[in-house]
N, C-alpha and C positions, 0 to 999 in steps of 0.2 A: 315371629322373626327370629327368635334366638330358637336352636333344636332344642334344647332341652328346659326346663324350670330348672334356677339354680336356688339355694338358701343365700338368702346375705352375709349367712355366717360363711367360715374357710369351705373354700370347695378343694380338689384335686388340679384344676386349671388353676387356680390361685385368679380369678376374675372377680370375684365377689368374698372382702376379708373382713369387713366389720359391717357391723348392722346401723342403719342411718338415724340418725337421730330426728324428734319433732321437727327441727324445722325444715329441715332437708325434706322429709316425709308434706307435711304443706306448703313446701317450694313444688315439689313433684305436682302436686292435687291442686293447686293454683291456676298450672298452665290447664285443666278444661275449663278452670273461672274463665279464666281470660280468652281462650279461642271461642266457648260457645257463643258470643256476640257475633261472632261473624255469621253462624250457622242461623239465626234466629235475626237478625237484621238483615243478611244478604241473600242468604238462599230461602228462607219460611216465610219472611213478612214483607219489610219496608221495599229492597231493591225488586224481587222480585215480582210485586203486583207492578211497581212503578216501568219499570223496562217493558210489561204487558201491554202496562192501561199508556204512557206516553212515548219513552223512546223507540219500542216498537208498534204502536196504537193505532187505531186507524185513520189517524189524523195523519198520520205519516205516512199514507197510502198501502200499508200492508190489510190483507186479505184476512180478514177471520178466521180465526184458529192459527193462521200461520204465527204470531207472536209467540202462542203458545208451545209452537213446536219448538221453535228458536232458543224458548228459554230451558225445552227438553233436552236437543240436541249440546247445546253449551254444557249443561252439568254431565251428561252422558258421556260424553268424548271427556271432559274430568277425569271420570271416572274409571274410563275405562286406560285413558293413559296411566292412572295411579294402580291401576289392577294389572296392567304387563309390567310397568317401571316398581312397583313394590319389592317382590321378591328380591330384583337388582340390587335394589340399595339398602335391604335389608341385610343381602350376603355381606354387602361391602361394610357398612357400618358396624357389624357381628365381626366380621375377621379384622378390620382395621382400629376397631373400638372408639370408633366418630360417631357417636351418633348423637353426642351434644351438640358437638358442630354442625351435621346435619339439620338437625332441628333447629339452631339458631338463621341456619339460613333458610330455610323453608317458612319460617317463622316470620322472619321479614319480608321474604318474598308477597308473605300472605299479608300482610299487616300494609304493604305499598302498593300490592294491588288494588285491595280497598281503596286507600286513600284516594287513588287514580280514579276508583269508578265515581269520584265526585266528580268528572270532565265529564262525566256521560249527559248528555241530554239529548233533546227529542229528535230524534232520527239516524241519531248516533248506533245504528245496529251494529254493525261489525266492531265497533270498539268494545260498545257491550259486554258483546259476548266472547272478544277475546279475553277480556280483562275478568270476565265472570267466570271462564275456563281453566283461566292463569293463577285465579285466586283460590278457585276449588282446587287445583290441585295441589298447589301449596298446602293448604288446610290438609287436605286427608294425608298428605304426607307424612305429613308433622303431626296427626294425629297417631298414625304405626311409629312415628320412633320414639313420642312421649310414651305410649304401651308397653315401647320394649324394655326400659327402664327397672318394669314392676318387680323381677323376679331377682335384679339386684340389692330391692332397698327393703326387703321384709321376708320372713320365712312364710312356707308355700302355706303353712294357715293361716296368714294373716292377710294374704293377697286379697280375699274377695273381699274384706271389711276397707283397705285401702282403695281398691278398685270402688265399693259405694259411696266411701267418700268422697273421691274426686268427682264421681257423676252427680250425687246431690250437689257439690259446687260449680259443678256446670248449671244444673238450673237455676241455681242462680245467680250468676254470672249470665246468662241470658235475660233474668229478670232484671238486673241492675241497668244493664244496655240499654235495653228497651225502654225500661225506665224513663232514664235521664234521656230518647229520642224520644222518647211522647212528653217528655215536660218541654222540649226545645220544638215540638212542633205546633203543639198546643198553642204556646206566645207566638210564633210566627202567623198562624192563621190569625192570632188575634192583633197583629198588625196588618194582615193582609196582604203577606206574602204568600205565593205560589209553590205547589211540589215541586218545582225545578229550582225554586230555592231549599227551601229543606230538606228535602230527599240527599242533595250533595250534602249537607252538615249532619246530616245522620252519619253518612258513614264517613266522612275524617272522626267524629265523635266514637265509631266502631272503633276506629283504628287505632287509633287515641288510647281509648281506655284497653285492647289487645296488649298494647305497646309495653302500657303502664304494670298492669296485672301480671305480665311474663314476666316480668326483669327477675321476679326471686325468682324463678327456675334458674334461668343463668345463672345466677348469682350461686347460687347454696347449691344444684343439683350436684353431684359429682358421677365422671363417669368411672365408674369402678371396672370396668371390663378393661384387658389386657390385649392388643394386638397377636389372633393368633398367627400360625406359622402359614407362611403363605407357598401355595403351587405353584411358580414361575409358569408352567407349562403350561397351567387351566388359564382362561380368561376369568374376568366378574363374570361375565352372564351363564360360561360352562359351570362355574362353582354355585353359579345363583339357581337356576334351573334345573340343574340336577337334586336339590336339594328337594325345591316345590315338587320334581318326580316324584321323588320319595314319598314327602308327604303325603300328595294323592295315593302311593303303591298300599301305605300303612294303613290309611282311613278306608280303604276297598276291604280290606280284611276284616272289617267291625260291620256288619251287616244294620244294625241300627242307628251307631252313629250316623254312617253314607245318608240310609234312608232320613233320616233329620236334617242334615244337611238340602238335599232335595227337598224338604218340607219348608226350611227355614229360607231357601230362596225364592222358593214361591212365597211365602206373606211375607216374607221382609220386601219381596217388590212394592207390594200393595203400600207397607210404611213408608218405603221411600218416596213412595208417590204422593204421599198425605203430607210427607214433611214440605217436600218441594213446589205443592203443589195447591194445597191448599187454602195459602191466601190469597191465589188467584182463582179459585173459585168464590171465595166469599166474596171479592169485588167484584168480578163477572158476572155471577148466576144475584146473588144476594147483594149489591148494590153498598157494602159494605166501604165507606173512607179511609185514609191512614189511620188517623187517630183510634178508629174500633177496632181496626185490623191489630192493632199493636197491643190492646188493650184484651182483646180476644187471644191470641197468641200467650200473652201474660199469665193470662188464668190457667191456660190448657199447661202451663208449665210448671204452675201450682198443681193443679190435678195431675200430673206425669209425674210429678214428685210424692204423692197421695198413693196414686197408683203401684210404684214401685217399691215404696214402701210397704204396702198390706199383702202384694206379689211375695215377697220374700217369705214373711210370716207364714201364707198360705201354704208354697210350694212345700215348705219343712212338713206343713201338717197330710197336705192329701198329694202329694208325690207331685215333679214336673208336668210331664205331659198332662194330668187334668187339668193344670194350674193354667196350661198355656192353652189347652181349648177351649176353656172360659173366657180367658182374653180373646181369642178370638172370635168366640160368639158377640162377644162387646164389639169390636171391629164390627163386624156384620152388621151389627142393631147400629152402631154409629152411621156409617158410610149410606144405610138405607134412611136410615135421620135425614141425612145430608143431602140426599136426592130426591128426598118428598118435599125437604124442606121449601115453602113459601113465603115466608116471611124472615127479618134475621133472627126473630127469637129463637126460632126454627134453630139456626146455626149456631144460635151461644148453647143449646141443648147439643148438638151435635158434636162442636167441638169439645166441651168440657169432660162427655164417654168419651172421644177422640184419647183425648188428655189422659186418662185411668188407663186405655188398653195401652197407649204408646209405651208409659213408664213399666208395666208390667210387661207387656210382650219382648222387648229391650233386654229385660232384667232374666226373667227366665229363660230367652235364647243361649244367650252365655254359660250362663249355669249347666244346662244340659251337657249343651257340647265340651264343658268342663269334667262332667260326670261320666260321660262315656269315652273320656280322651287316657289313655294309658300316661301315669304321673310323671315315667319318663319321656313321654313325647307330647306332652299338654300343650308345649311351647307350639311344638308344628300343629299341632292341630285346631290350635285357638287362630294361628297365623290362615290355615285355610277357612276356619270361619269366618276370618275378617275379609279374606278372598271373595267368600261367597255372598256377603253383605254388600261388597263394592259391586259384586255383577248384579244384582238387583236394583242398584241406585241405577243404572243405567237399562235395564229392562222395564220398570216400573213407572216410573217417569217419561220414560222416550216410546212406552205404547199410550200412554197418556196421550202424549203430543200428537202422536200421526193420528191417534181416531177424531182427535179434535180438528185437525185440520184438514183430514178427509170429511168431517162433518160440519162442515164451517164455521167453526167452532161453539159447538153442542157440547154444552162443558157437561149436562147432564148423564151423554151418553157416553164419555171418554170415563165418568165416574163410573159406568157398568165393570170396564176392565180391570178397576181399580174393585169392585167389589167381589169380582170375581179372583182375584188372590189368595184372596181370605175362605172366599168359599172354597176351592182346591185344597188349601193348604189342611185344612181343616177334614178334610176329606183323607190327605194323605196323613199328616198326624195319627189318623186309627190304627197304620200301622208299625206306629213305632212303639216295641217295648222298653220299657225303662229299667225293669228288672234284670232282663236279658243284656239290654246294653249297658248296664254296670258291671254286671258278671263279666262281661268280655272284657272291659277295661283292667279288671282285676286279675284275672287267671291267665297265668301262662298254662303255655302247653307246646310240644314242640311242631318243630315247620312242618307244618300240611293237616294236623292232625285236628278234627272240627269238634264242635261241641254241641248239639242240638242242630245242625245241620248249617251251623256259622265256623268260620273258621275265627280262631280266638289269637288272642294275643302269643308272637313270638317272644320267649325270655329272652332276647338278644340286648 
């Protein structure tokens, strides 16, 4: 979002003058405590089986496979509005220096949607999925302007040890969630009340605790960035989109980085499709209830934190790209788990390797495309990562849906296309050098002039 990484210490622009203190530092890392709830209660587990298995169901006269498409289509269109609207409000927030503001209101927005999809019940489709659309995109929004924060509140080597922390408190901040909805569903079943009662107090319960965990962002973040000087004559979208040209014009120049990029949206489709997608597999194909779904979910987020943890370790010792074809031969060996699987044992094997590759595959995509981003423009090229993550949420999922619902929904066959991500990506990965793509990030060289048959970085 921002062009450039800045130090928190003085810069030139005078936007970033002192370095944040603790608590400011876990005010920032809070806000992923607090939104992963939504991602792990609304879009992984609790709403999304529920909207499959009853307000879309086939009790409701909907056609097999078709709920499934619906719950594809909903986060898709998310998605893809956050993937043209991003860059927008990234310019705006960068030159206007909003983007606490921003995020307080995206923030709510996401936190009252939620609460809203407690009205939803059985045959409530179109509310649904406006409010399921309405919410994701809230969320991802507000997940790009808590991101842009980073490069004002710590020097550029301290980024990625802040960036893990906030992620490790996202798992658990997902775990907590879930949590306390499987202890309040648990007593409901044991009174003998029905999903369309606790499925809605789950999520005011999301919302709830979102609510509660952001407040220290608001409170303690500070926006240290300074309004800059504005073009009367450009519009937002000329100043916003001329920029993301750029960044695409820059990233064309890195012959490894690009080709990673292409690699990393082909299996990041495949992840997206597993986040969104797979606890309505394990209700559907494996007969799985709430209470395992949430419980199953829980662990895989234990192992994603296992995972990303021993990921990091590794990559230092036998370089990225081995690191990450490991991971995803783990994909592979999981997803093919998942579609032999006949029984739920089957599935708690399945998802707990799920679990390991998610947290490492995650970890190491980042990294990379950090490795091979020139230090002056890490900022734009982390921003087209994030670009190229959101077209995948909406590719990976939404071929999921249609083969399901061209197959009436044959959730084991819609799993094929999901396994085949991982196999492509995996395939294309052999041709990305790691060596080659760090040399290019590092050496200038003037305009035109190549370097092993890649054109290398401008000193510009």
């Amino acid at each position: 979002m921002n062009s450039k990484r800045k130090k928190a210490t003085a810069d030139q622009s005078g936007q970033a003058t002192d370095t944040a203190g603790r608590r400011e530092l876990v005010s920032w890392a809070l806000y992923d405590f607090a939104n992963s709830g939504y991602t792990t209660v609304v879009q992984t587990t609790i709403f999304s089986a529920y909207f499959v298995g009853v307000v879309a169901g086939t009790a409701q006269g909907v056609s097999p496979g078709l709920s499934t498409l619906l719950w594809s289509l909903a986060i898709g269109i998310a998605n893809f509005i956050v993937m043209i609207s991003g860059p927008l409000l990234g310019a705006i927030a960068d030159h206007r220096a909003c983007k606490k503001s921003f995020l307080l209101v995206f923030s709510v927005g996401c936190i009252g949607a939620t609460a809203l999809l407690a009205l939803v019940g059985p045959g409530d489709i179109k509310l649904g999925m406006v409010l399921v659309t309405l919410s994701a995109i809230m969320f991802a929004s507000g997940e790009n302007l808590i991101a842009a924060f980073l490069p004002e509140l710590v020097p550029e080597e301290n980024m990625g040890r802040l960036s893990g922390y906030g992620w490790s408190l996202g798992y658990f901040g997902g775990l907590l969630t879930l949590g306390i909805c499987l202890t309040y569903i648990t007593w409901a079943k044991q009174h003998g009340l029905p999903a369309t009662h606790f499925v809605p107090v789950t999520l005011l319960i999301t919302a709830a605790i979102f609510a509660l965990t952001a407040t220290p962002t608001f409170i303690w973040l500070r926006e240290r960035a300074v309004p800059a000087a504005w073009d009367e004559s450009l519009s937002n979208l000329q100043v916003s989109y001329s920029r993301l040209l750029h960044t695409f014009k820059e990233a064309a120049r890195f012959r490894d980085l690009l080709w990673f990029l292409i690699t990393l949206g082909v299996y990041q489709s495949g992840v997206s499709t597993v986040v969104v997608l797979a606890a309505i597999y394990a209700q559907e194909v494996m007969g799985f209830d709430t209470q395992s779904l949430i419980i199953l979910i829980m662990v895989v987020n234990v192992t994603a934190a296992v995972g990303a943890f021993i990921c990091g370790h590794l990559q230092d010792r036998i370089g990225s790209v081995p690191t990450l074809a490991i991971t995803l031969l783990i994909w592979i060996v999981a997803i093919v788990v998942a579609l032999l699987a006949s029984k739920p044992a089957h599935m708690w094997i399945a998802g707990n390797i799920i679990g390991l590759a998610m947290g490492a595959s995650q970890a190491v995509g980042r990294a990379l495309v950090s490795k091979f981003s020139p230090t002056e423009r890490a900022g734009e090229f982390l921003g087209l990562w994030g670009l190229v993550n959101r077209l995948s949420a909406i590719v990976g999922p939404l071929s999921y849906g249609l083969i399901n619902y061209w197959s009436h929904g044959n959730h084991r066959m819609s799993l094929l296309s999901t396994l085949s991500f991982f196999i492509v990506g995996l395939i294309l990965l052999a041709k990305v050098n790691e060596s080659r793509g760090k040399a290019a990030a590092i050496t200038p060289v003037l305009p035109g002039c190549t370097a092993g048959g890649a054109i290398l970085k401008n000193d510009d």
